[in-house]
N, C-alpha and C positions, 0 to 999 in steps of 0.2 A: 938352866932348867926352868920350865914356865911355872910361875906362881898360881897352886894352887887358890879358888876362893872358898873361904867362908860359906858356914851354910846360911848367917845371914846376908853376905855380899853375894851370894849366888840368887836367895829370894829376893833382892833387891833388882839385881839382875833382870831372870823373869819379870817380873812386876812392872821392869820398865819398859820390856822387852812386849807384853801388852798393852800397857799404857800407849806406846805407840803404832801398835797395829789398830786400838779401837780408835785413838784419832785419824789416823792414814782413813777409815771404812769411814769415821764418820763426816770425814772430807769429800770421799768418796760417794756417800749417800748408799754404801752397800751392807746389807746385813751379815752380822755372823754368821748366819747358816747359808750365806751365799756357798754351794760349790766352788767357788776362785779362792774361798779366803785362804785357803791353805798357798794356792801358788804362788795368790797376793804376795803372802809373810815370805814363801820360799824363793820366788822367784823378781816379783815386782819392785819388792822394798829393796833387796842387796842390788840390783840394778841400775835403780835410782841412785844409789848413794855410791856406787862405784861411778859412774856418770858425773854427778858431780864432785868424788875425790877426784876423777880423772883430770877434770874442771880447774881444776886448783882452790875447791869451798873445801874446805873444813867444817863439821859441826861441831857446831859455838857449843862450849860446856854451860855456860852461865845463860838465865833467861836474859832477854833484851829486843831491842831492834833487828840485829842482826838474826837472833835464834828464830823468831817471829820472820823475815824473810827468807831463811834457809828450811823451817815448815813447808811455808807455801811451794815454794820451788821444788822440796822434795815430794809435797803431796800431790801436786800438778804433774809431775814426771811421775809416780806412782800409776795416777787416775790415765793418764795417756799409755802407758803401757796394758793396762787393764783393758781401756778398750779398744786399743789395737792387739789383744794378742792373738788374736787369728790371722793379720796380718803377717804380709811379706814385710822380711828389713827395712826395706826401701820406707815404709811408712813408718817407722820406728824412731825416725829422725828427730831431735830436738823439738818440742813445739814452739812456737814464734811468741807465745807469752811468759814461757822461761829465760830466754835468752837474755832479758836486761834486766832481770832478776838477779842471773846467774853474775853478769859484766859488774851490777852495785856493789853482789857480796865480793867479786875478787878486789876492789876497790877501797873497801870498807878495810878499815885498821882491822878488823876480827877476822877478815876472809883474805887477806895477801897471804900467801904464801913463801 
């Protein structure tokens, strides 16, 4: 049976759960009251981070180096998704400044899988 949470571990939750959409926008350079933000959160974020589960990156629980490179590479796949989504698949592809982001963190002791 899934473990219910707490009503403090649930506002924790939330709490972080913005915490990292206002850093994703403010990476982004995009406002709250952008129209996207919602798809941003609904669609762009789980994307990213499905891409690089896919990847074999884990995110780092703990702050550091690694947590600090797996940011950028989530926020950069974020911001690429955002503004290609009017795009066809075909432009959907990796961007060529993720990729040795992506190859450091499987390498790194915190991101082997």
């Amino acid at each position: 049976m899934a473990e219910q949470l707490t009503a403090a571990e649930a506002a924790q939750a939330k709490a972080a759960e913005a915490a990292a959409l206002q850093a994703c926008l403010d990476y982004m350079r995009v406002d709250r009251d952008d129209a996207n933000v919602d798809r941003i959160k609904r669609e762009f974020m789980p994307a990213a981070k499905a891409y690089l589960s896919g990847a074999g990156i884990r995110e780092p629980a703990e702050p550091g180096p690694d947590r600090e490179l797996y940011n950028l590479v989530f926020h950069s796949l974020v911001l690429h998704y955002y503004e290609h989504r009017d795009a066809d698949r075909a432009e959907l592809a990796c961007p060529a400044n993720v990729r040795p982001i992506i190859n450091q963190l499987k390498h790194s002791s915190e991101g082997c899988i």
